[in-house]
Structures are given as C-alpha cells and as structure tokens.
N, C-alpha and C positions, 0 to 999 in steps of 0.2 A: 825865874821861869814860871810862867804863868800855866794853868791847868785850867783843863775845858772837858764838859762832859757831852752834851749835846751835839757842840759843833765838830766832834774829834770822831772822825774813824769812817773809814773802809782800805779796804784790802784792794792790794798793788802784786802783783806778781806772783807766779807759783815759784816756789823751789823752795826747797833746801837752803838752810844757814849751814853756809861754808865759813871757817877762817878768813878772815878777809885777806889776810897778807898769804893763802895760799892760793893762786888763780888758776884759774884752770888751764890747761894746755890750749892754745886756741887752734883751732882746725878751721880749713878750706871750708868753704859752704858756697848754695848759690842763693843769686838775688832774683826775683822776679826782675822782667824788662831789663835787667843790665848783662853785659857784657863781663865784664870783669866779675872775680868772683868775689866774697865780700870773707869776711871770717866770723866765728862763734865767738861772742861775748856775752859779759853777764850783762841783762837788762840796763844795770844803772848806766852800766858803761857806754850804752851806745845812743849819743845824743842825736840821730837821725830816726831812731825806732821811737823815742820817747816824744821828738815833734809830731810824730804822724798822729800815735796813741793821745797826746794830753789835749784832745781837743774834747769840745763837748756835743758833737757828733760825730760818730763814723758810720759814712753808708757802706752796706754788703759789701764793696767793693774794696773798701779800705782794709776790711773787719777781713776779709780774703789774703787780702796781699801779708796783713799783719800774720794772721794764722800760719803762712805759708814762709815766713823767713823767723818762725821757732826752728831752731833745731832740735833735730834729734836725740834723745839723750841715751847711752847704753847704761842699763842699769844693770847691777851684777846682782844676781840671785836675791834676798830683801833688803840690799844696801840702801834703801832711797837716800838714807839721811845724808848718805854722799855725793851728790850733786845740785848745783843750783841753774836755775831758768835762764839758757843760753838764749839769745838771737843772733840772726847771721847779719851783720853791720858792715858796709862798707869800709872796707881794707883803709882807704886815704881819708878816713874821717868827717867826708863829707856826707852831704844829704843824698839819700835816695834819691834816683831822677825822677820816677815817675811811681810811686807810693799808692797803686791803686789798680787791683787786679781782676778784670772781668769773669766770670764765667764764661766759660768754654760754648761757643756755637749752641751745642743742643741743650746745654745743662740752662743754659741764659735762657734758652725756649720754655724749660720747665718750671725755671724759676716765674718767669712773666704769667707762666701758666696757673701756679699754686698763688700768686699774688693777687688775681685775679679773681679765684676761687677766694681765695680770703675776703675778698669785699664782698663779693657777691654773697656768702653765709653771713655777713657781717661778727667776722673772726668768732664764729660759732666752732668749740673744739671738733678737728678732724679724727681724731684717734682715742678711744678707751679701754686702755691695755690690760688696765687692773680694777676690778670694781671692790671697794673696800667693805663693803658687806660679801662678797662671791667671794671666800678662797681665798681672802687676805687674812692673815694672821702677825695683826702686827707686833706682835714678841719677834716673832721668828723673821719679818722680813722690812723692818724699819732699818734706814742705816744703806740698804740695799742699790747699790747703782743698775740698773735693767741692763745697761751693754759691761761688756769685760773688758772693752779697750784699758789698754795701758795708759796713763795722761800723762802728756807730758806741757811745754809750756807754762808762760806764766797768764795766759788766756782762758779762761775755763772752757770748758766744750758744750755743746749745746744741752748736752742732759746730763750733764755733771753735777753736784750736790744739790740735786732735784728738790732736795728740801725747804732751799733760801726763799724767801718771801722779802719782797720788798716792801716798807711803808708808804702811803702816798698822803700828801698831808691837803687839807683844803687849800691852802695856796697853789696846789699842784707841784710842791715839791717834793721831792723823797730826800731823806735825812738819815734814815734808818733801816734795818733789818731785823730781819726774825726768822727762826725756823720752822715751818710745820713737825707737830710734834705725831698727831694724829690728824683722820679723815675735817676735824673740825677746830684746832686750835693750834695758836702759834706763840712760840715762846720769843721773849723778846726784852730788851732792857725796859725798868721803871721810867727812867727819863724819856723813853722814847712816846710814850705817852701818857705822861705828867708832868707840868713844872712848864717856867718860863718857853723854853727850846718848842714847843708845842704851842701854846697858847699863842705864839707869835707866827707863828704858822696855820693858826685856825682851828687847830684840832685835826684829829686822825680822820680821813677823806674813807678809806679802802687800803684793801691789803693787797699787795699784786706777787700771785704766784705763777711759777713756769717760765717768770722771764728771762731773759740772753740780753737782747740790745734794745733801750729802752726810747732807743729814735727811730729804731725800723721794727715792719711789719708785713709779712712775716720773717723770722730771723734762718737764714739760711748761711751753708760753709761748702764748698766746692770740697768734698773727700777725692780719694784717688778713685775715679774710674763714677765717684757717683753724684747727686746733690742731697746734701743733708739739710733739711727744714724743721723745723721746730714745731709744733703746735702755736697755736693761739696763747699770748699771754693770755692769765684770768683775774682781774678783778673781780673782790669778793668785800661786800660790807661788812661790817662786822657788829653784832647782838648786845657784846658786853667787854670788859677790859677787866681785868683783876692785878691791880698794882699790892706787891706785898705788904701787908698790911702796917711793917716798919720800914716800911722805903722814908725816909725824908727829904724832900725835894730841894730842901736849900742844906743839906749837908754836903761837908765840902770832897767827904770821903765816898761818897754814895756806897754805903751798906747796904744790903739786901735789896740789889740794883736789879728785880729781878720781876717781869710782869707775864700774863699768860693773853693771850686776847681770843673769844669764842665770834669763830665764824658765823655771820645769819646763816648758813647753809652749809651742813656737809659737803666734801669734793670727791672727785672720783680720781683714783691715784690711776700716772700714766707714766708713758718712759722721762715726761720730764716735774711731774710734780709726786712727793713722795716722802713718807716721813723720814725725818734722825731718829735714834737711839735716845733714849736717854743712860745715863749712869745705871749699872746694878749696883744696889745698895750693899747687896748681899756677898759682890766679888768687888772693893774697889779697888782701883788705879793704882799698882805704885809709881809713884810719880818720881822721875829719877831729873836730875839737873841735867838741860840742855838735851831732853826727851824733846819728839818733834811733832806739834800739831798742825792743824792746818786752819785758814782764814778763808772767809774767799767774799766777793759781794762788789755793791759799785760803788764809787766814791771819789775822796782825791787823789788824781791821778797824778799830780805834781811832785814827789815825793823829792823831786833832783831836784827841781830847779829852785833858782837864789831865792824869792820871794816866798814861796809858799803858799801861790795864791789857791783859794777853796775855790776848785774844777772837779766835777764830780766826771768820771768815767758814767760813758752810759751805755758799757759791756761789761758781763759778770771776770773779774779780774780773780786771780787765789795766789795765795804765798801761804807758803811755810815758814813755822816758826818754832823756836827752844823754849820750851820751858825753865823758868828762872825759880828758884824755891823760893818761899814767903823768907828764909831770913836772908837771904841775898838781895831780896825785893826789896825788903826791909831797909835793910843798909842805904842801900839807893833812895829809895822814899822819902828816908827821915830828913837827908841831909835837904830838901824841899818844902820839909814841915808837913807832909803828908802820912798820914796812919793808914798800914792795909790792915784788914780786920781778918779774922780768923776764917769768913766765910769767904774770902775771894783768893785769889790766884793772880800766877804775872807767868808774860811769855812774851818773848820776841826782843828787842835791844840791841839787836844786829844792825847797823848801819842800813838805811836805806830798805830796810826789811820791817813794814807793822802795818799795823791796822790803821788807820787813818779817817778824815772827817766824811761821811756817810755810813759807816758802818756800825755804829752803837746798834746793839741789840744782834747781831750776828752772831751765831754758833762758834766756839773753840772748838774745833772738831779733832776728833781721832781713830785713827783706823785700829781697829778691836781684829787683829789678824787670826785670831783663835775662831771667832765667829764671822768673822770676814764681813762684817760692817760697818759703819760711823754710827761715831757717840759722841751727841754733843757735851762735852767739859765744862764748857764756860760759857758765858755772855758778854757779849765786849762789852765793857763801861767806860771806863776813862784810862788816858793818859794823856801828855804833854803836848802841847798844843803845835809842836813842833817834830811831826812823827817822823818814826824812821832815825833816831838818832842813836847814836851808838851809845851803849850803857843804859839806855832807859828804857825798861819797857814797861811794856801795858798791862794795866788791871782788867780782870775781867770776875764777874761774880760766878762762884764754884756751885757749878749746879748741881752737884753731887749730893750738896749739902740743903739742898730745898727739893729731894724726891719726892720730901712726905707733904712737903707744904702744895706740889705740881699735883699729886695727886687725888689731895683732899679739894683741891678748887676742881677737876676733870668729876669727882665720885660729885660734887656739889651741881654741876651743872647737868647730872644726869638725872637731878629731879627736879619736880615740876619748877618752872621762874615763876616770880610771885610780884610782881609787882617790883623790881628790882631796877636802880639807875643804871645807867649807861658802863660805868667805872665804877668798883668797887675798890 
C-alpha cells in the first residue's frame, strides 16, 4: 500500500460512523420529479445519488435537487454519534429520472435577480454581520456558527464551518485547505505549502474564503418558504507563510505537518466566514476511542467507485468520524512500516468514511458542548492513498500540541515585518 501526502484528502459525507453490519431501518421518503417514492439509505449505498454528486460541476440546480433527497434525520436528545448521512434513493435501484431541481417561479425571479446584482458589484461582499475589531471577542466567540439550525446531511449548508478556507494554487487548482484561525491567519498543513505537491503547482496563488460551490456564483439553496444565497466568495493574497520550523518535506512520516499562513489584509467576519477555536492548553481533550469529530471541505468525491479516480467535488461536503488512539493507530501503521509520532493523532477507518485527496491542511474539528463551539484538534496530513478503507485511518497533526509554537508566530507577526521572505 503506497502512502501519499499532498495528493490525499478531502472530505465526503456528513454523518456519523455507524457499525457497518448494523443498517439503519430504511424508511418511505420522496424523490423530487418522480412518482414513486424512493427509500432512505446510507450515502455509499446509493449508486444514483453518488452519479449526480461525483461530477466536477453542479449547477444550482443539481446542488437543489441533491440537498432536497437528504433525508431527515431524528436525533434523540445529544445522541448524534448515533446516526449516519441518509439520502432518499430510488426503491428499484435505478437512476434518478430527472436529477435537477429548479427554483420555484418567484424564488428563480430572485435568484436571477441577486445574480445579477453580483456582476454588477463585481462580487463585492453584500453583508457585514460582524466587524472584528466592533464587539468581537475572539475567545468568547471563535468556533461560533451565526444560525442555530440543526445540520443534517452529508452536504454542508451554506454557512456551515464558516471557518474552512480553500487553497488556490497558480495552476488554478485547489489541492488544499485550512481554517481561519483569526481576523488575519489560517492554519493549515506544512505540505500544503512546501515541498514537491506545491512547486508543481506554481506555488500558493490566494486563499479563498466563504466558499460553498466553487463552479457557481453566487451560491444559492431553495429553504422551505425562502431562497438562501451566500455572500461573495473572497479571495485574499496572502503577506507571508510560516512552515514549522521541523517540518521535513521529504519525510515519509510528515512530523510537525503544521503551517500558519498571514493574510495581506485583515477580514471582516460575517455569517459565512469566521474563526475555529483552537485547543485550551489549560483544559485538554480527553480523548476517548471512537469519540466522534468531524471533517468537512471539497475534494474527492469518488470514494465508491472501482477506480479511485482524483475528482474533486466543487461543494463544501462533511463526514464524521472516530477517533482511533495513537496505540491502535500504532498497530495499524507499523504493519505499513509507517511511524506516528507522538505529536499527531488518527480518526476515521470506517469503510467508505475519511478524509480524502483535496483536503490536506483541513481542520479535525470538535464540537466543545460546554462552551458550545468548534475546536480545531488536528490538521489533516496523510493517509493511504486509497481512502475510506475499513481499518485504516488517517493522521492528522495534533494541534494541541503546537498552541505555544501558533502563538509565538501570531505575538511575532504583531511586530513590525523587517525585511522578511515570503515563507519562513
């Protein structure tokens, strides 16, 4: 089994790691445009949901129909960790007939109408909800989602972990992710901007936050009774990079896989861009086996099918996943000839359930129930180049364990730059 760090990762699906061999009871549901009624299965399962998704565009319309055959999930009181990412899949196993769902008469009116409005500003932001010097206090409110809906799906919502930030490379590809950490920096894997995987890409282009669907503009979802639009994605160039100082870029185990990147420009936080949490040093995590965090970001969407061909989704996708302990990890690893190091973490190994190729540098995230925000845990780094395989999961570098080193580069860049490269 071969191992890949650059070309390995993003995130496929929300839910929950269920049992495999326990399936869920399937229930009635309905299909947009069809007649018949179709039933609730788990994602992997339903090979007409996963031709619409794996493609590498979906206009509005697609991005509608899909949203709209998630089922509903009943959660019981804070059970999450007991249910996985149903969709409603036609009953006789065929395809969808017609996989593409208009907006409604006046909502379509609104839509052409805000589209419109977008070019015409030339996608200049419409809304600024939160200004981060006015009344933000980012201890208190990093981590924070602006709406209270409940999420369900394996689709993210349009202002859902408002913190992800996309890489965009001079080729124009995106490879990677990172999270804003504050109004000016985002945390993100070493490899995502250092080493071979970069250089062959041109180097880091811009950082793109606020984004949903990275083929349409603006990103819009038909809600019940309304039309939900997004802001303006925002590319932002970026001042300088600080890769950790022991990163080694031709190490096989990537140790201290862990980089910060400083924006040319502060942002102004809104309902769809907004910091993570980091770790408290001072309360940490106990970390319990098959505890459940969460991924989310775009990438390969393939995760089913025979080939494994590198298809980047280009909608922000999320899954959940277990935590696996370092000597469980351990066990796994070795028989690979792979060492994890004392500073990184593993989660997920549930079949058909990881992190996958575009999402290196993506947040491990955790919902902190006490304070009722996200904390990023980890940075996606590597795993097997073959994701989503049952028994194997992924490394990711333990952020917990580099607070002091995040915050001596943030106390460093608040005095004067001096003449300083690009990358440190």
């Amino acid at each position: 089994m071969q191992w890949t760090a650059f070309t390995l990762w993003a995130v496929l699906g929300c839910c929950s790691t269920k049992a495999e061999n326990s399936a869920p009871e399937r229930q009635a549901c309905d299909i947009p445009n069809e007649a018949k009624r179709g039933v609730c299965v788990q994602v992997s399962q339903c090979a007409a949901y996963l031709q619409v998704r794996n493609v590498t565009n979906l206009p509005a319309e697609k991005v509608n129909f899909l949203k709209k055959v998630q089922c509903e999930m009943e959660i019981h009181g804070q059970e999450e960790d007991s249910y996985e990412s149903l969709v409603c899949c036609p009953a006789n196993g065929q395809d969808y007939l017609f996989p593409a769902l208009q907006f409604s008469k006046f909502e379509y009116r609104r839509f052409l109408d805000v589209t419109a409005r977008f070019k015409r500003k030339k996608l200049k932001r419409r809304i600024h909800t939160v200004e981060p010097t006015t009344g933000f206090n980012l201890l208190n409110e990093c981590g924070k989602q602006v709406t209270n809906r409940i999420y369900g799906g394996e689709i993210a919502e349009l202002d859902e972990y408002p913190w992800l930030a996309l890489l965009v490379y001079n080729s124009n590809d995106y490879g990677c992710s990172g999270a804003l950490i504050d109004d000016r920096h985002v945390l993100t894997a070493a490899h995502c901007v250092q080493g071979e995987g970069v250089r062959q890409r041109r180097g880091l282009k811009h950082v793109r936050l606020g984004e949903f669907n990275v083929k349409t503009e603006p990103d819009c979802i038909e809600e019940p009774n309304y039309l939900s639009c997004a802001d303006a994605a925002m590319d932002i160039g970026f001042e300088r990079i600080h890769v950790h100082p022991e990163y080694k870029e031709y190490s096989h185990y990537k140790f201290n896989d862990i980089a910060i990147i400083r924006l040319k420009h502060p942002v102004s936080f809104t309902h769809f861009i907004m910091p993570i949490c980091l770790p408290n040093k001072t309360s940490p995590l106990p970390l319990a086996e098959g505890q459940m965090f969460s991924v989310s970001g775009w990438g390969r969407t393939d995760l089913f099918n025979k080939y494994f061909i590198n298809i980047h989704s280009p909608i922000k996708l999320k899954l959940r996943i277990p935590y696996v302990s370092n000597e469980n990890c351990t066990k796994i690893l070795d028989m690979f000839g792979v060492r994890l190091g004392p500073k990184q973490l593993c989660a997920g190994g549930a079949y058909a359930k990881d992190t996958c190729a575009g999402d290196s540098g993506g947040p491990l995230m955790y919902f902190d129930r006490q304070h009722s925000r996200w904390v990023a845990y980890g940075v996606v780094s590597f795993g097997f180049t073959q994701c989503g395989m049952a028994g194997k999961p992924a490394v990711y570098t333990n952020v917990a364990e580099y607070t002091d080193w995040i915050a001596g580069v943030l106390l460093q860049e608040q005095k004067p730059q001096q003449q300083q490269s690009p990358i440190s």
